[in-house]
N, C-alpha and C positions, 0 to 999 in steps of 0.2 A: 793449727786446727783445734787441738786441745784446748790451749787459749782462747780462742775463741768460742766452741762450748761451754767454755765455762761461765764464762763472760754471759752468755747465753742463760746459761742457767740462775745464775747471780743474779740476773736482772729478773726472769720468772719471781724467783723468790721474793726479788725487792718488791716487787707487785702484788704479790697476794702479803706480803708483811703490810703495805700499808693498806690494801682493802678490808685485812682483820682487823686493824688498827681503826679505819673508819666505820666500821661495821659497829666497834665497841663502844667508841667513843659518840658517834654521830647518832646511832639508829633511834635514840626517842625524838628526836628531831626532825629525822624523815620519815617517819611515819607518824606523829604528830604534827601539824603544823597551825597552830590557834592563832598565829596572826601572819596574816599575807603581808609580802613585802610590800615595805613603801605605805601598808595601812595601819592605824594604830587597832587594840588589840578590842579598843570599844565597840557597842552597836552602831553601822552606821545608820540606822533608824529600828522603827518599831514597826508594828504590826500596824498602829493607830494613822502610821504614813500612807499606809493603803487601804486604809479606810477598814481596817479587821475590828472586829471585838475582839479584845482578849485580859486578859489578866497578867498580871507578873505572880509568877509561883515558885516559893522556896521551902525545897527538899531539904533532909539531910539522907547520907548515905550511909551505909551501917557503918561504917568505921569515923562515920564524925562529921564528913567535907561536906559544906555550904553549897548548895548547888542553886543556881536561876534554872528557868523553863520560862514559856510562853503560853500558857493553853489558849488556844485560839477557836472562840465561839463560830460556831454558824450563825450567821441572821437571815430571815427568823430563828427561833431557836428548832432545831430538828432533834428527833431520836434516835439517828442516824446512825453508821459505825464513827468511833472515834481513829484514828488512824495515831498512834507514836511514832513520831519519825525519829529517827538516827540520822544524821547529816555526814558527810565523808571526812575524811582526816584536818584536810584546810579552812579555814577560814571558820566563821564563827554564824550562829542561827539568823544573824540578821539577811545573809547572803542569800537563803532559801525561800526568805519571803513573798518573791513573785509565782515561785512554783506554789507554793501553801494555798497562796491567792488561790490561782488559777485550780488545785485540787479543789478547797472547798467549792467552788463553784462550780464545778464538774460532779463532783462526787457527794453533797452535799452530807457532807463529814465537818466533826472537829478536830482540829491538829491539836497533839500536846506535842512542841518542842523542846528538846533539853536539851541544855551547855553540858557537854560532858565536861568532869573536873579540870581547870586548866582552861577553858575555853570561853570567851565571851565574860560574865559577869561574875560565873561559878568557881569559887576556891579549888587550892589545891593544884597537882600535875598530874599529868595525863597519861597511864601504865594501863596494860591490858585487865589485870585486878581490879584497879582502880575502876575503869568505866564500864565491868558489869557490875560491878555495886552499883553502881549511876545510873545503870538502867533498868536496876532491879529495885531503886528506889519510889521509879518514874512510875512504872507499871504499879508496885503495891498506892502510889497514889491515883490512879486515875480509878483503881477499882473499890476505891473507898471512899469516892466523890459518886453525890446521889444527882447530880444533874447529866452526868448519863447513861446507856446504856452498859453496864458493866460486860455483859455476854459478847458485846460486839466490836471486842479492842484487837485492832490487828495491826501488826507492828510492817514498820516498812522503814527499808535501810537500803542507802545508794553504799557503795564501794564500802567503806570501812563501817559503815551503818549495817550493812546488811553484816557482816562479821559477829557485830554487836547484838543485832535482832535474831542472830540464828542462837546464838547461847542461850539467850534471854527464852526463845520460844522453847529451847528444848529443856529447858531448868521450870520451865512455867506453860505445863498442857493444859493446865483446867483455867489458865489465867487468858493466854494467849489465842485467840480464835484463828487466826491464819498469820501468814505472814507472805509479803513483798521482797523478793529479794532486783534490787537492779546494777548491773555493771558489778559486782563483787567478785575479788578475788578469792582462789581456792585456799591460798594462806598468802602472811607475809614471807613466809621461809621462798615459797614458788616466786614468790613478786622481787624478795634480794638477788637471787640467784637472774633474774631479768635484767633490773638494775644495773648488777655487777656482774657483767655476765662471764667474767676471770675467777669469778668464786662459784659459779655455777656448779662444779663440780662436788664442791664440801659442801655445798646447803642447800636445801631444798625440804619440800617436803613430802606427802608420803610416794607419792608419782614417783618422786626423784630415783635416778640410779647408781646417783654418785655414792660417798660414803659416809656422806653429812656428818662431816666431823666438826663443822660451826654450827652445826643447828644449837648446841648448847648454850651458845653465848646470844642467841637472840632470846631476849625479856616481853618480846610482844608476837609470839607466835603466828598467834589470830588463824587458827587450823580447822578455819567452817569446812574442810575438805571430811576433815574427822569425824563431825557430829551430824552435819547436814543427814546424814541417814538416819540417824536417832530419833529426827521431829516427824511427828502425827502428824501434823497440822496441815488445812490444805497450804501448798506454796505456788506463787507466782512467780517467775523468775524473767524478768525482764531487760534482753540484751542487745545493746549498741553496740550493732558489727561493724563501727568505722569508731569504734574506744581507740583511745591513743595513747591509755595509758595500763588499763586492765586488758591483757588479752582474751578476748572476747572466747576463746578456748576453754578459760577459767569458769567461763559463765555456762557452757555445756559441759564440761567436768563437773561440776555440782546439780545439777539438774540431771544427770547419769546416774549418779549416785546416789541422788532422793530416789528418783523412780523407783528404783530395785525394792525398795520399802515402803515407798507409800505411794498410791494411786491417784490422791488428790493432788498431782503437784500439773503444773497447765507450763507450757514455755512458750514466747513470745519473742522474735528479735525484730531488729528494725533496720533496712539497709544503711541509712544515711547516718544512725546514731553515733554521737562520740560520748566522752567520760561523760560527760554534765548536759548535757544536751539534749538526751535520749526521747527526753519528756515533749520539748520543742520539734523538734524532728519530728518525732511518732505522731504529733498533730493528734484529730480525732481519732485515729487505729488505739492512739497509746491510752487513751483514756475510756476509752468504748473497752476494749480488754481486760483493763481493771475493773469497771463497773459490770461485767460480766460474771468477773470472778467473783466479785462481792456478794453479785444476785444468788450466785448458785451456793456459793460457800459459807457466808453470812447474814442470812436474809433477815429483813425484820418479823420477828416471829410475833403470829396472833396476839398472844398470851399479851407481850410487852405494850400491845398499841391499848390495851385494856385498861393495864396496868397505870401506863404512863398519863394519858387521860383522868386518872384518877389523883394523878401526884399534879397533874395542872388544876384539878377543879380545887383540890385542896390547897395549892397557891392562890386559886381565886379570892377562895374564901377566907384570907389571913388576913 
């Protein structure tokens, strides 16, 4: 019997010794992922595939890294909101291109998309540091470009997007007008402890009850459970209660959490939604509710349609 307790235990340990071991070794990898299996790490097309306007736009990030973007015009040109998306951990900005489509043409918006570091055409590797600089790159451009509304930029981030847009809008009140959250999790420390659900106990995040004695060795926290209270801004939070891979729990833990602080935050789910999906599913509901938010949160203000008439006659006249 001894013997075999023991044995018992031995093997416990041999388990959480090699889940620490892959936790250390492995974790930019799983939560990074800039090329999907079996695809190479290139664009499989452009924007100009689906018939977009758009431009190729290169950043640098405070610390140096070369980064690609996309800014993808409206046609005709509109005065619109501009929308920054953040794309999820996998694959690279070309894979979002039919949602972008279908946005601008619902929402009659410009998208600016960017390769976070490591991803798609932009230099460098991919560290939670690393791509708020990249996003904090993104935004100080779009509000320094005179072809569009600067007042009316509202950042929108699926799953590890919205991690990203939530720093970005709480570091940036007077930049950022609203923001999109959809399918995001509360951290990654809550999403290991899912994963690996034998280290559940040592890591977690602030929820957790264990005694997170691993939370130290994770290098990409991503703890929107933390600061989501901190942002002014109105929020949208939009959530596919058939995710398969964020527990859709995550997504009303942070929407709990705004509330208590700010009033402008709207919640939205969708029965049939999964991780990527949400948008396709939710049909007209899922886009009628964004353009609602917009109207009431972001509206095109008098002043600008003055203004902007002014900046086209003086293109006229060039």
């Amino acid at each position: 019997m001894v013997s075999f307790l023991r044995a018992l235990l031995y093997g416990a340990g041999g388990v959480v010794v090699v889940g620490v071991a892959t936790l250390v070794a492995f974790q930019e990898k799983l939560v990074y992922v800039p090329v999907l299996p079996g695809l190479p790490r290139s664009y499989p097309m452009t924007p100009a595939r689906l018939r977009l306007d758009y431009e190729d736009v290169w950043i640098r990030s405070s610390d140096g890294v070369r980064l690609h973007s996309w800014f993808v015009k409206h046609d005709p040109p509109v005065r619109g909101p501009t929308i920054l998306f953040f794309q999820e951990n996998a694959g690279n900005i070309a894979h979002r291109l039919e949602f972008v489509r279908v946005m601008m043409q619902r929402l009659h918006c410009n998208v600016f998309m960017l390769s976070y570091r490591g991803y798609g055409e932009s230099d460098g590797y991919p560290s939670q540091h690393g791509i708020i600089k990249d996003a904090q790159a993104a935004l100080d451009h779009l509000t320094q470009r005179n072809d569009i509304d600067a007042s009316r930029i509202v950042v929108f981030g699926r799953s590890l997007g919205g991690a990203v847009g939530t720093v970005l809008a709480k570091n940036n009140p007077d930049k950022v007008s609203a923001i999109i959250l959809e399918n995001t999790f509360t951290s990654i420390l809550d999403m290991a402890g899912i994963m690996m659900p034998f280290l559940k106990w040592f890591i977690g995040g602030s929820a957790s009850r264990g005694p997170k004695v691993l939370n130290c060795l994770v290098s990409s926290p991503w703890s929107t459970i933390d600061i989501i209270g901190l942002i002014k801004q109105p929020m949208l939070f939009l959530s596919g209660l058939q995710d398969e891979l964020v527990p859709p729990s995550h997504m009303q833990m942070l929407y709990s959490k705004a509330v208590e602080h700010n009033r402008n935050c709207r919640f939205v789910d969708f029965p049939t939604g999964m991780h990527m999906d949400t948008w396709f599913s939710g049909g007209d509901r899922y886009w009628r509710n964004i353009q609602l938010f917009l109207d009431q949160y972001v509206p095109e203000i008098q002043q600008c349609k003055s203004s902007c008439k002014v900046d086209d006659d003086d293109d006229d006249n060039a």
